[in-house]
mmCIF file of the N, C-alpha and C atoms, coordinates in Angstrom:
data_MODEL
# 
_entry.id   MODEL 
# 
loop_
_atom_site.group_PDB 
_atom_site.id 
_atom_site.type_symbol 
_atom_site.label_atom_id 
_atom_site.label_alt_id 
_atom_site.label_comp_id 
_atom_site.label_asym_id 
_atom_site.label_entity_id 
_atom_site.label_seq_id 
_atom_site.pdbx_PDB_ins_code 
_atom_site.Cartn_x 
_atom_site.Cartn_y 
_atom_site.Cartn_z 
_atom_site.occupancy 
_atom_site.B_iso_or_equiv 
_atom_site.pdbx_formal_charge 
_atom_site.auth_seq_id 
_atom_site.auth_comp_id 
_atom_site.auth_asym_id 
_atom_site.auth_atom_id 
_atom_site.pdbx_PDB_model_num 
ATOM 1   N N  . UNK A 1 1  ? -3.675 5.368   30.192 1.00 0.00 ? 1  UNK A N  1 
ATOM 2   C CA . UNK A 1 1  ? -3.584 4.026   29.629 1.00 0.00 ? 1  UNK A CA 1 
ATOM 3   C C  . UNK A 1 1  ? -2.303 3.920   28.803 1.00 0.00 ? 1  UNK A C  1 
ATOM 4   N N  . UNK A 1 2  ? -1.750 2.492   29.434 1.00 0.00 ? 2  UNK A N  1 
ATOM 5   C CA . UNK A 1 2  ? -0.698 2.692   28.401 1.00 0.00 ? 2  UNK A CA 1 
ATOM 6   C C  . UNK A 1 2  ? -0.330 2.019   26.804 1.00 0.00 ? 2  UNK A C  1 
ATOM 7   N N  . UNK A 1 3  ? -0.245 2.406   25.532 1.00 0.00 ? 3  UNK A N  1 
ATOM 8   C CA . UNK A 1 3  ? -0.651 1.378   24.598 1.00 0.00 ? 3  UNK A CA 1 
ATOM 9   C C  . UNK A 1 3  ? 0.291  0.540   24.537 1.00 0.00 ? 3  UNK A C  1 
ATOM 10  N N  . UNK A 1 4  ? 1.098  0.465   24.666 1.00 0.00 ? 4  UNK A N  1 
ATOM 11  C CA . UNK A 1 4  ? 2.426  -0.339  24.919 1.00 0.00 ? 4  UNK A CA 1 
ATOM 12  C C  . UNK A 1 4  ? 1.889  -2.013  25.506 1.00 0.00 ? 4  UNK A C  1 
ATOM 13  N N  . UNK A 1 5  ? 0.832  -1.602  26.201 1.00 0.00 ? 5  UNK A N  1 
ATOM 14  C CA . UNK A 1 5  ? 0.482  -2.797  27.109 1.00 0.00 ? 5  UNK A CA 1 
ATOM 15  C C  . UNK A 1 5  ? -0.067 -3.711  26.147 1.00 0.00 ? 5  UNK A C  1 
ATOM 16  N N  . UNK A 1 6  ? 0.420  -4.878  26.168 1.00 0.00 ? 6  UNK A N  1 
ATOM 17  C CA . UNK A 1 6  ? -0.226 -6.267  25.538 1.00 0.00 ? 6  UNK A CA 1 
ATOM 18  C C  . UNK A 1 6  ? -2.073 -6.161  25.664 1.00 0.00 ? 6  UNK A C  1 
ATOM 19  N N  . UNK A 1 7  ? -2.132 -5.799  26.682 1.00 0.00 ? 7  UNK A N  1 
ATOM 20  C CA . UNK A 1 7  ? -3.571 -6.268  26.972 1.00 0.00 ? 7  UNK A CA 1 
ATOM 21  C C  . UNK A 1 7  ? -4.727 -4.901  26.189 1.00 0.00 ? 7  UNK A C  1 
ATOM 22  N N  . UNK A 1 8  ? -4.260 -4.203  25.597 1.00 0.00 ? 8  UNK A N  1 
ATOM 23  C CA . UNK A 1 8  ? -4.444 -2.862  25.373 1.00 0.00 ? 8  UNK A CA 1 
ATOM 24  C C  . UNK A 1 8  ? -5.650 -3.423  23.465 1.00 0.00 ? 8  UNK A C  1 
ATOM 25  N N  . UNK A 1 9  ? -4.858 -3.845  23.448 1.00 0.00 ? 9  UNK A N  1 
ATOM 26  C CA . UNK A 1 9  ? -4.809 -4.672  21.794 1.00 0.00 ? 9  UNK A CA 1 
ATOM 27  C C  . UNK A 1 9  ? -6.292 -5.775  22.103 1.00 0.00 ? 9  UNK A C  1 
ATOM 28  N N  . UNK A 1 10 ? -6.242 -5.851  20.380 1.00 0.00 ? 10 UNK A N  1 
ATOM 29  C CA . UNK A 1 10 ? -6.970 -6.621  20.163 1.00 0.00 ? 10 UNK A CA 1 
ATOM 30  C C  . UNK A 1 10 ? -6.810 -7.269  19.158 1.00 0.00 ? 10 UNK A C  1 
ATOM 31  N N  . UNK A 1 11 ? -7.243 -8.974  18.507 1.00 0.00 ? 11 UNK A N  1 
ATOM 32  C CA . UNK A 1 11 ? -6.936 -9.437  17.391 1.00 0.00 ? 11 UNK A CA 1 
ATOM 33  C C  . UNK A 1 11 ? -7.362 -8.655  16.162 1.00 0.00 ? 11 UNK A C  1 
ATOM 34  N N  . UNK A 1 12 ? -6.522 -8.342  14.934 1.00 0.00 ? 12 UNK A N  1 
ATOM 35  C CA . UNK A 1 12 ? -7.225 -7.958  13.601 1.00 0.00 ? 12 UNK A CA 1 
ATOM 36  C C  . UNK A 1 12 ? -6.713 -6.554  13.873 1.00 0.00 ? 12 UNK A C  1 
ATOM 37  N N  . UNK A 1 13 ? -6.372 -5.654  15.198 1.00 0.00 ? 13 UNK A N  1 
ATOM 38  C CA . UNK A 1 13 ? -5.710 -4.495  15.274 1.00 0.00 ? 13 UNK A CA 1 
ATOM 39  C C  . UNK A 1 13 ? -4.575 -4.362  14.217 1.00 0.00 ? 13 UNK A C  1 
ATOM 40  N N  . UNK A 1 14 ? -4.721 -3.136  13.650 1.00 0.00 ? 14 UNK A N  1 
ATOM 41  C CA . UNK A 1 14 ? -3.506 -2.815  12.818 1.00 0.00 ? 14 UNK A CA 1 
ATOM 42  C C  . UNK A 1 14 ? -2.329 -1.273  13.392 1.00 0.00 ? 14 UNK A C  1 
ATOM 43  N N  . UNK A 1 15 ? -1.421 -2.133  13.353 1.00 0.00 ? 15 UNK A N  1 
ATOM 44  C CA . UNK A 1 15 ? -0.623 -0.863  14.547 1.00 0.00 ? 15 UNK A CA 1 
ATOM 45  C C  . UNK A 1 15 ? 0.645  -0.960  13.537 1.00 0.00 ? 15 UNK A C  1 
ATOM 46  N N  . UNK A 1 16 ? 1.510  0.140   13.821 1.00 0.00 ? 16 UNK A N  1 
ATOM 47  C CA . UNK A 1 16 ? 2.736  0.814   13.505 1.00 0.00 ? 16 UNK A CA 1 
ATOM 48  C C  . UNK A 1 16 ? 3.953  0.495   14.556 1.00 0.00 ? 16 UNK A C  1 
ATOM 49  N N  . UNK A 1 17 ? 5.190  -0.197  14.058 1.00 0.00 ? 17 UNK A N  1 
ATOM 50  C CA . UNK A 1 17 ? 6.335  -0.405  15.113 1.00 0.00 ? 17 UNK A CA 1 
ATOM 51  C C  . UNK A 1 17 ? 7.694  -0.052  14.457 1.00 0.00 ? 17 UNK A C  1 
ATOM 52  N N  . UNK A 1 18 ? 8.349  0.333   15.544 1.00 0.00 ? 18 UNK A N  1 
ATOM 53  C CA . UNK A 1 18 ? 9.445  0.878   14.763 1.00 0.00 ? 18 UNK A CA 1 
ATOM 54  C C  . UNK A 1 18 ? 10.765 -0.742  14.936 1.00 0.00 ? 18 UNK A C  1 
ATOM 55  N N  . UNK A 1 19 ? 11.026 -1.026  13.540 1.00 0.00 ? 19 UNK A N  1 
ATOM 56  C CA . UNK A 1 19 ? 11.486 -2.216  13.370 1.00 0.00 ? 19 UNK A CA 1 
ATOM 57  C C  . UNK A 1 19 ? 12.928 -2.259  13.100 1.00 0.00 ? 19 UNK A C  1 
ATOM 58  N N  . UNK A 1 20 ? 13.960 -2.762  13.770 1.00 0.00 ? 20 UNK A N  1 
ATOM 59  C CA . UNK A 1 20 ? 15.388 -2.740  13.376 1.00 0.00 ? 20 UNK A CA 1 
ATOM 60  C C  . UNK A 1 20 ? 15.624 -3.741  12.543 1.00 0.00 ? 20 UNK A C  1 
ATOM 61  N N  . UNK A 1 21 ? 16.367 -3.323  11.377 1.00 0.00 ? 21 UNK A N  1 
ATOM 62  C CA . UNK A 1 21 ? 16.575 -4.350  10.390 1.00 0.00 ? 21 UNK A CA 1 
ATOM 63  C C  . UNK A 1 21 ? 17.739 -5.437  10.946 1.00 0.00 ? 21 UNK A C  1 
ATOM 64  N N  . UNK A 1 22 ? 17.369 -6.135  11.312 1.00 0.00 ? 22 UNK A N  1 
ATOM 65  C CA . UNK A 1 22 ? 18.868 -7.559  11.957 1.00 0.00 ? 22 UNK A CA 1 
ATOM 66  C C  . UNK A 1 22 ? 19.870 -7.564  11.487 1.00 0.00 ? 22 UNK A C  1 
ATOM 67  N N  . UNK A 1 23 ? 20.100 -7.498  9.812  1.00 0.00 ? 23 UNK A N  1 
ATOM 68  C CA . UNK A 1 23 ? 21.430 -7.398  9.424  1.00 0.00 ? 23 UNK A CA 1 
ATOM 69  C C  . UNK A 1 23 ? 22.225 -6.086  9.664  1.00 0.00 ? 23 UNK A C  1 
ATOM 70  N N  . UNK A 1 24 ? 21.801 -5.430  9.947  1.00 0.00 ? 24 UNK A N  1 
ATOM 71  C CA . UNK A 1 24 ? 22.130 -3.529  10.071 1.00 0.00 ? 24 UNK A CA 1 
ATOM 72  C C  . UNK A 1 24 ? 21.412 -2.850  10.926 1.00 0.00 ? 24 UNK A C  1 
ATOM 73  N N  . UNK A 1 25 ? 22.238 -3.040  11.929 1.00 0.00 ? 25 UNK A N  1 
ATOM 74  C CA . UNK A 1 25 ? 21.640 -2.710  13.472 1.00 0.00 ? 25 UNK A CA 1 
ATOM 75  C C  . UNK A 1 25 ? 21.053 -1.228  13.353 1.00 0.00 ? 25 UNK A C  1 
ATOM 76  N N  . UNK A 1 26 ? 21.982 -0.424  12.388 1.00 0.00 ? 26 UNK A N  1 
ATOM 77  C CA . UNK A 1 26 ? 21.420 1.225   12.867 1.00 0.00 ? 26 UNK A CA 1 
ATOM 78  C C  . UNK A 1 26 ? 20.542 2.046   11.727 1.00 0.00 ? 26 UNK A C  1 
ATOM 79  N N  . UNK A 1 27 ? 19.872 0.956   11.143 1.00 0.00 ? 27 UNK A N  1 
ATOM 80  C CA . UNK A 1 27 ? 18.564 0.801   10.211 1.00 0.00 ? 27 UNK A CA 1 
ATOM 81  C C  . UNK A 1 27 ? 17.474 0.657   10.870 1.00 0.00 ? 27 UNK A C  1 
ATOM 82  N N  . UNK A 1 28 ? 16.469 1.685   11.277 1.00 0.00 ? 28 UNK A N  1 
ATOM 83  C CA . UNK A 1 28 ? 15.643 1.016   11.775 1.00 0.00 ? 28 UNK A CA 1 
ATOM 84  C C  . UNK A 1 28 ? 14.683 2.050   10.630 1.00 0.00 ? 28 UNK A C  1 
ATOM 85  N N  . UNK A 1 29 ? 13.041 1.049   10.520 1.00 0.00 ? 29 UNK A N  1 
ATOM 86  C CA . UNK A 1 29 ? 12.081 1.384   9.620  1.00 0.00 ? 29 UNK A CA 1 
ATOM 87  C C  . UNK A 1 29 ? 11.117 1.509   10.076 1.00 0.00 ? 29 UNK A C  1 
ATOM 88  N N  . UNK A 1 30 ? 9.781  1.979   10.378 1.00 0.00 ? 30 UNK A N  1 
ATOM 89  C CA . UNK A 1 30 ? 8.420  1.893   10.879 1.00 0.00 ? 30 UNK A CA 1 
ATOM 90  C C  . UNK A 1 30 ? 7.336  0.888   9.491  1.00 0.00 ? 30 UNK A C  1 
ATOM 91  N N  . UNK A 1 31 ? 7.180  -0.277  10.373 1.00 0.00 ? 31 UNK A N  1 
ATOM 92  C CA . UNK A 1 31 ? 6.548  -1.186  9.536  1.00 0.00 ? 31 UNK A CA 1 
ATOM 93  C C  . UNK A 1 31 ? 4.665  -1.341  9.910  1.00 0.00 ? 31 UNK A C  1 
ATOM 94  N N  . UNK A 1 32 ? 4.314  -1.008  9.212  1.00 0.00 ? 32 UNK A N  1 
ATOM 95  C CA . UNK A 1 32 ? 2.921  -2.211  9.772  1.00 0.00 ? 32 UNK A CA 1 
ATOM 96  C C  . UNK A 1 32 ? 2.948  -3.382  10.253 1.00 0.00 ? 32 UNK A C  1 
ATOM 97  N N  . UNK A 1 33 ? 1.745  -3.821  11.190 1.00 0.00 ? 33 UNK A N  1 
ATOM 98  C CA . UNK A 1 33 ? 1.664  -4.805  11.574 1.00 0.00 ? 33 UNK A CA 1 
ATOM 99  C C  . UNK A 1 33 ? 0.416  -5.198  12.250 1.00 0.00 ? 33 UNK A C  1 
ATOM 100 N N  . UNK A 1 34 ? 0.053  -6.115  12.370 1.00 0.00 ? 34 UNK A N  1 
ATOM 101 C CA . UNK A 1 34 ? -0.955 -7.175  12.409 1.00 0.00 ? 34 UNK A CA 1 
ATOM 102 C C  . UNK A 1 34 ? -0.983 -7.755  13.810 1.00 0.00 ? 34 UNK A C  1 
ATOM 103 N N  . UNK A 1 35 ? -1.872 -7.298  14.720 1.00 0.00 ? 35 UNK A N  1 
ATOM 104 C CA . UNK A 1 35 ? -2.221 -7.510  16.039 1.00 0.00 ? 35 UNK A CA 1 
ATOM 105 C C  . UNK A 1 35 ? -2.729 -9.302  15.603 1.00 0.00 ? 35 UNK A C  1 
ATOM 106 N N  . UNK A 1 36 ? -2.590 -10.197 16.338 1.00 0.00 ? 36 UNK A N  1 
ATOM 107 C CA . UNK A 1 36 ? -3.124 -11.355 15.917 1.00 0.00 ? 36 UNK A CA 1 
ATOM 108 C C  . UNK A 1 36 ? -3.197 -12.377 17.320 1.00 0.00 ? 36 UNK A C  1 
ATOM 109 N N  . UNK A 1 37 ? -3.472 -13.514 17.567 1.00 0.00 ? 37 UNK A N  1 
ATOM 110 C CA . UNK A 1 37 ? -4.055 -14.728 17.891 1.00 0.00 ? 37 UNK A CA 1 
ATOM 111 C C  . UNK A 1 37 ? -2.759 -15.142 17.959 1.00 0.00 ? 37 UNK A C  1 
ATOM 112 N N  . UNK A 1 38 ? -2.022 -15.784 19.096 1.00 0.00 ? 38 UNK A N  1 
ATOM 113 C CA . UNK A 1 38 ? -0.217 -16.093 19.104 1.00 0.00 ? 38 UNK A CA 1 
ATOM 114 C C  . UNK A 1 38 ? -0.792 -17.716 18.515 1.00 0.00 ? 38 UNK A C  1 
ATOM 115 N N  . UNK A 1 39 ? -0.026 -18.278 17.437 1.00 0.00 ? 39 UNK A N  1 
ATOM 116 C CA . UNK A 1 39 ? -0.421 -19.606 17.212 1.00 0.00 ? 39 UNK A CA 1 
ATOM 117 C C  . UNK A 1 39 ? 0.388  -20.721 18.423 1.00 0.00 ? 39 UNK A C  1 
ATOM 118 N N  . UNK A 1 40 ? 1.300  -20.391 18.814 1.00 0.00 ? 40 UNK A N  1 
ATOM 119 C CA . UNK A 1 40 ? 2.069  -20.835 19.025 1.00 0.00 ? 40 UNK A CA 1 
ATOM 120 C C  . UNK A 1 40 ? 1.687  -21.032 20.698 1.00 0.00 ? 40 UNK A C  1 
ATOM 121 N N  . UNK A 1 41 ? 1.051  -20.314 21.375 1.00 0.00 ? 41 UNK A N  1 
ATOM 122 C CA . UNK A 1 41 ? 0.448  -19.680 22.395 1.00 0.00 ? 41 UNK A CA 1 
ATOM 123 C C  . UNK A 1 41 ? -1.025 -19.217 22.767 1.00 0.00 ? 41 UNK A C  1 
ATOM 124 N N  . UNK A 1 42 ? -1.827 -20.246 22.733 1.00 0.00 ? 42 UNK A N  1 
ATOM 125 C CA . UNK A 1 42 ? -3.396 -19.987 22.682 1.00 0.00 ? 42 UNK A CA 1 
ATOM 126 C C  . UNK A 1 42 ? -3.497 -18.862 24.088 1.00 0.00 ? 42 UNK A C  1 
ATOM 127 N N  . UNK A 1 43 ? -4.187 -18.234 23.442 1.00 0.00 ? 43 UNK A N  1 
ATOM 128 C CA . UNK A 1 43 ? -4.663 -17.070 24.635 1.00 0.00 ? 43 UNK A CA 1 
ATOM 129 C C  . UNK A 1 43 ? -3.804 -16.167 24.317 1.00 0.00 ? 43 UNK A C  1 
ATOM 130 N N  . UNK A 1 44 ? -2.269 -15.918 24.062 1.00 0.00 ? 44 UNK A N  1 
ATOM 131 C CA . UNK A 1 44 ? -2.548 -14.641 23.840 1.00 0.00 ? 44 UNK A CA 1 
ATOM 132 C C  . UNK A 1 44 ? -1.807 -13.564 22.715 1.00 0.00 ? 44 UNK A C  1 
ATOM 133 N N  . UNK A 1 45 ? -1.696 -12.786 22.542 1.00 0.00 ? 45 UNK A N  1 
ATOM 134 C CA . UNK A 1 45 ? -1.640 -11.849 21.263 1.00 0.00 ? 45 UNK A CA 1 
ATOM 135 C C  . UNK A 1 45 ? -0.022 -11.868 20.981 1.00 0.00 ? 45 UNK A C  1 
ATOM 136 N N  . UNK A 1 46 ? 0.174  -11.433 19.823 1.00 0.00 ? 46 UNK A N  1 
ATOM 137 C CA . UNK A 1 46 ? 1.532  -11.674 18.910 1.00 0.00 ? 46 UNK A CA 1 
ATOM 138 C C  . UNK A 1 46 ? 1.452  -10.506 17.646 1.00 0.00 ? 46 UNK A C  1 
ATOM 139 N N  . UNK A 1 47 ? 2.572  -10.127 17.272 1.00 0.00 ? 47 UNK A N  1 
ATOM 140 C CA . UNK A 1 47 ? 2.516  -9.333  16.059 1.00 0.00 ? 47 UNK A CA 1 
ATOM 141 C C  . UNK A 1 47 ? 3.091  -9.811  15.327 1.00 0.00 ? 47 UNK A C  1 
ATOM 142 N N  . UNK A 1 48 ? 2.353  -9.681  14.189 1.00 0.00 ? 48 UNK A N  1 
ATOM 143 C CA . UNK A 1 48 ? 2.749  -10.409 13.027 1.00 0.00 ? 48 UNK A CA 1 
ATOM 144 C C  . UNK A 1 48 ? 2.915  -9.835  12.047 1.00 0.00 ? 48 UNK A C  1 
ATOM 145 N N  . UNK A 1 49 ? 4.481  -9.502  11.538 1.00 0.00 ? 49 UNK A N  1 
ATOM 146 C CA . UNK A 1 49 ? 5.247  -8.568  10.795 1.00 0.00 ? 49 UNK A CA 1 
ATOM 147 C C  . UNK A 1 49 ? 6.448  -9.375  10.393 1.00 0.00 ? 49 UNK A C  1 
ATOM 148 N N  . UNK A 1 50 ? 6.496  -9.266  8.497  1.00 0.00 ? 50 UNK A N  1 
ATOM 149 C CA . UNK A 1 50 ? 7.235  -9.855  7.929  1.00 0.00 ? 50 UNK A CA 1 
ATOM 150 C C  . UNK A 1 50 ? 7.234  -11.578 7.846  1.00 0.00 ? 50 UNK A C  1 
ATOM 151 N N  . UNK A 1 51 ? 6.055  -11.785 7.815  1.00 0.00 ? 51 UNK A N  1 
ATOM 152 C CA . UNK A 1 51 ? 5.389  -13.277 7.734  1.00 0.00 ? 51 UNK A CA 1 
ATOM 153 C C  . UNK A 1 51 ? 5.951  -14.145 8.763  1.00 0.00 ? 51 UNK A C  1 
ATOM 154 N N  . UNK A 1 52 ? 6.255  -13.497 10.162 1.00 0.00 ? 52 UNK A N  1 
ATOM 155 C CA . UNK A 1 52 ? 6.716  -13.872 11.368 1.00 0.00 ? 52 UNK A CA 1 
ATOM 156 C C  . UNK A 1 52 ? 6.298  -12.823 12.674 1.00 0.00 ? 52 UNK A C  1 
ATOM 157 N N  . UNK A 1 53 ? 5.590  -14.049 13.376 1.00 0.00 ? 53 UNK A N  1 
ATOM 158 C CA . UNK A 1 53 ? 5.098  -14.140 15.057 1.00 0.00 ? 53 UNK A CA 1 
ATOM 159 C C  . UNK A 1 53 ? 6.293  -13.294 15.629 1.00 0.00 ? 53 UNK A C  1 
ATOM 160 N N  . UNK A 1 54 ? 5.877  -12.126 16.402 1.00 0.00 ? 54 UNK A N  1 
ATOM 161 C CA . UNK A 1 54 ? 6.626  -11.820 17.604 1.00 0.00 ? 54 UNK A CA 1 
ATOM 162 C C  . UNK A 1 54 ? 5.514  -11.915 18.899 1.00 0.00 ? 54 UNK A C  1 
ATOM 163 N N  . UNK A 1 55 ? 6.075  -11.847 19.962 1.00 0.00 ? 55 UNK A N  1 
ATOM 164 C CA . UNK A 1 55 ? 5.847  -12.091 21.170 1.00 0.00 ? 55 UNK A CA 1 
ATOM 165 C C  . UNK A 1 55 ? 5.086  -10.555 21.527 1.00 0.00 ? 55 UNK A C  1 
ATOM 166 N N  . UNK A 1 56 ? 3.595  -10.059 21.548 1.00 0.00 ? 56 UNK A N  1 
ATOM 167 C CA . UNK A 1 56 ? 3.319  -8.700  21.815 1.00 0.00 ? 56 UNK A CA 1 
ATOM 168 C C  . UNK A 1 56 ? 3.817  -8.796  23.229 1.00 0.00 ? 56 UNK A C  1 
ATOM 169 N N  . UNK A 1 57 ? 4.651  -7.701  23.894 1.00 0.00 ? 57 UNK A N  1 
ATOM 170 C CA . UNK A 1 57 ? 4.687  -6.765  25.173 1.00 0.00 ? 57 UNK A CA 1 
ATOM 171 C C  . UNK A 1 57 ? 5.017  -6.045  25.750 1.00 0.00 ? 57 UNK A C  1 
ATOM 172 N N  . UNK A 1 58 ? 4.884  -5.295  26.541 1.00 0.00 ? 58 UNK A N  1 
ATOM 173 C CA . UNK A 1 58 ? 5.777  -3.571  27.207 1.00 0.00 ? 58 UNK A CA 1 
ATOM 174 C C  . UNK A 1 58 ? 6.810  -3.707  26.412 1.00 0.00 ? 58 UNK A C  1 
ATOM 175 N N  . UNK A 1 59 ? 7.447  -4.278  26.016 1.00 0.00 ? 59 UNK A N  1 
ATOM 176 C CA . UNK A 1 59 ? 8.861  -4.031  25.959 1.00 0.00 ? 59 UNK A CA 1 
ATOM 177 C C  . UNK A 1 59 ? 9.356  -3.045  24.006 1.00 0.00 ? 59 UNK A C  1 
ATOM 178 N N  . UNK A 1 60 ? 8.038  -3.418  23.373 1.00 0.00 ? 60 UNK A N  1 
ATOM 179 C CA . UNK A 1 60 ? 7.627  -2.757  22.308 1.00 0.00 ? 60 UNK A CA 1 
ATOM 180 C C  . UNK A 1 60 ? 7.393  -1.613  21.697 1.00 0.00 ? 60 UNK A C  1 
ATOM 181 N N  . UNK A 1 61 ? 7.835  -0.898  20.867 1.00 0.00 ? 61 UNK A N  1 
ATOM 182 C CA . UNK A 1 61 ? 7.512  0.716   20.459 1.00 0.00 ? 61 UNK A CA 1 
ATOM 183 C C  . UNK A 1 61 ? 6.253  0.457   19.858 1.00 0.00 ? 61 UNK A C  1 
ATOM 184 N N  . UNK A 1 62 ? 4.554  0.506   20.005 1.00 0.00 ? 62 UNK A N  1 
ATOM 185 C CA . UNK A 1 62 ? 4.274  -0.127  19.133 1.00 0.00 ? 62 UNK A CA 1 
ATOM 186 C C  . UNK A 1 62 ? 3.166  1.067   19.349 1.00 0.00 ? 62 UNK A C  1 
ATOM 187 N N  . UNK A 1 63 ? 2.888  2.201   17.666 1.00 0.00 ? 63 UNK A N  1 
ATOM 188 C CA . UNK A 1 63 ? 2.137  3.101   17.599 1.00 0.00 ? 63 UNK A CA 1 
ATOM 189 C C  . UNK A 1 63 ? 1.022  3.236   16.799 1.00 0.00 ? 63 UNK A C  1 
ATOM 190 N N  . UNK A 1 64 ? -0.408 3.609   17.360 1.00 0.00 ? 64 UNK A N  1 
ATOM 191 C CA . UNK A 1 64 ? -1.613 3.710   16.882 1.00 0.00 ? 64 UNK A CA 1 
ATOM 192 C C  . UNK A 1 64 ? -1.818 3.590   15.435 1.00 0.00 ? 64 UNK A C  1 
ATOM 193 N N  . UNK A 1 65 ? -0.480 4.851   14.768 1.00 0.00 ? 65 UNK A N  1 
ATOM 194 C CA . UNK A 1 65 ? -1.257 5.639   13.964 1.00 0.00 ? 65 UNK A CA 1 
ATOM 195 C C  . UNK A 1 65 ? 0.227  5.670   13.205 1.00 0.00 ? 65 UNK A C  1 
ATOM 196 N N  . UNK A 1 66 ? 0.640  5.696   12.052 1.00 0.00 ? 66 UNK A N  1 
ATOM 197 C CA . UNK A 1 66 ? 1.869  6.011   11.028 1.00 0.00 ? 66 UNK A CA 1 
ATOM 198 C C  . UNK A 1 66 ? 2.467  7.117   11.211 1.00 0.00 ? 66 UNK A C  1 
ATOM 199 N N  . UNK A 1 67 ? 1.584  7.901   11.539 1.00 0.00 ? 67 UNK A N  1 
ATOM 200 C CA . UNK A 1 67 ? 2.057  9.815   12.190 1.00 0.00 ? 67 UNK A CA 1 
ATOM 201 C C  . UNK A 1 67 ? 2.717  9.486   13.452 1.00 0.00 ? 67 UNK A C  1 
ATOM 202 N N  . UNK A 1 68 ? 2.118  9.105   14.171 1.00 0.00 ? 68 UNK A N  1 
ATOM 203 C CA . UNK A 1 68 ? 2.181  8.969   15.686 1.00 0.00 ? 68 UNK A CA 1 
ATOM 204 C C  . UNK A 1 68 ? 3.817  8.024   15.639 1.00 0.00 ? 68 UNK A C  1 
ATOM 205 N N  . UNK A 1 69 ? 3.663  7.147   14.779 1.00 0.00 ? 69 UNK A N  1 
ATOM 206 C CA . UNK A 1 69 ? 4.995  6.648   14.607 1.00 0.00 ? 69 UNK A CA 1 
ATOM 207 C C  . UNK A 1 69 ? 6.408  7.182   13.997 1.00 0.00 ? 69 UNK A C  1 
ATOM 208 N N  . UNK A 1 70 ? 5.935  7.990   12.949 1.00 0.00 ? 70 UNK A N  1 
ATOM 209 C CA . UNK A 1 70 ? 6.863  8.655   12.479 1.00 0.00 ? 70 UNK A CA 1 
ATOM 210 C C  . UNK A 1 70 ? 7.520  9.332   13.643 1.00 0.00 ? 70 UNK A C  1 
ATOM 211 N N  . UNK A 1 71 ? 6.431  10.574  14.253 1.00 0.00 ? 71 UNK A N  1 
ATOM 212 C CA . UNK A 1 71 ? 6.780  11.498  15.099 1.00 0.00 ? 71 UNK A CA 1 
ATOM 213 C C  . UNK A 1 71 ? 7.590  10.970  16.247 1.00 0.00 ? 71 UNK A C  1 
ATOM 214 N N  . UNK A 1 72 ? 7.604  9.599   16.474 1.00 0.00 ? 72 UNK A N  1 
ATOM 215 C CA . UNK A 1 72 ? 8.871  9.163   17.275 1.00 0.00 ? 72 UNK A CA 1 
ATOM 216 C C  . UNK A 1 72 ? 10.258 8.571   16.612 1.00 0.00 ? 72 UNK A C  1 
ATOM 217 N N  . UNK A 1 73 ? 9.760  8.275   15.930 1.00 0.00 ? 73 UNK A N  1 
ATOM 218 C CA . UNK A 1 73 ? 10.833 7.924   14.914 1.00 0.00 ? 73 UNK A CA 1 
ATOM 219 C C  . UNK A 1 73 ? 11.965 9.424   14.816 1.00 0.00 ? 73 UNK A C  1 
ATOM 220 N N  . UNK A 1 74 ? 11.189 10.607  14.529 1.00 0.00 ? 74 UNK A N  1 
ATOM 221 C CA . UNK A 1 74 ? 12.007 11.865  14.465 1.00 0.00 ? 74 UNK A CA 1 
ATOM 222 C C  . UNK A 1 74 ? 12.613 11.664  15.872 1.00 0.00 ? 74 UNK A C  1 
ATOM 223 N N  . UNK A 1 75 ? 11.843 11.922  16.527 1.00 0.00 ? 75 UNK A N  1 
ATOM 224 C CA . UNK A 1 75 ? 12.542 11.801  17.967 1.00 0.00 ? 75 UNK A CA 1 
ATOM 225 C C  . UNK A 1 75 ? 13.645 11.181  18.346 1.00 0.00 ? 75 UNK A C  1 
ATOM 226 N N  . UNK A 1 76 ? 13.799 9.691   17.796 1.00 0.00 ? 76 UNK A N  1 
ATOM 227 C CA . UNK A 1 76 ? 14.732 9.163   18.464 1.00 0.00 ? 76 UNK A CA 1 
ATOM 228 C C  . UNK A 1 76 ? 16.241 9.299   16.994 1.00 0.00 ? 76 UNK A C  1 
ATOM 229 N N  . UNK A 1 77 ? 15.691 8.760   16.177 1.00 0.00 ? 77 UNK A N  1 
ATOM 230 C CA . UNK A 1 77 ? 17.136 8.960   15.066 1.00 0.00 ? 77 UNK A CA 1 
ATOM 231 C C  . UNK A 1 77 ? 16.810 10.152  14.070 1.00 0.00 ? 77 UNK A C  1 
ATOM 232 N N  . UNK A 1 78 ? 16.301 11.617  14.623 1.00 0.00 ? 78 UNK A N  1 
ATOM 233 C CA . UNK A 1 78 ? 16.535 12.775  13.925 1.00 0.00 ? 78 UNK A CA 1 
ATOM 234 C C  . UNK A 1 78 ? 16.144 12.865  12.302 1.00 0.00 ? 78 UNK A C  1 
# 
């Protein structure tokens, strides 16, 4: 199974993503976030991090567990 997958989730889920800060591209942070209800989009799911809707899908680092996130986090920027 892959968790990555939109459909994987559920509303009220609380998951871990690794987040690039916009002003400073080679900042990136592992934030919490908030599996939710897309308002914008009835039917289907959105993460909601930093008091703003993203679009949940594959295209997302998005991990179970704060460990599980870290431990990629090492992985990719050492």
């Amino acid at each position: 199974m892959d968790l990555n997958e939109p459909n994987h989730y559920q509303a009220g889920d609380i998951v871990y993503v690794m987040y690039r800060n916009p002003h400073t591209y080679n900042v990136a942070n592992i934030q919490e976030a908030a599996v939710v209800n897309d308002p914008e989009h009835p039917g289907q799911l959105a993460l909601f991090l930093y008091e703003t809707y993203y679009p949940l899908n594959a295209d997302m680092a998005i991990y179970q567990s704060e460990t599980e996130a870290q431990q990629a986090y090492e992985s990719y920027f050492g």
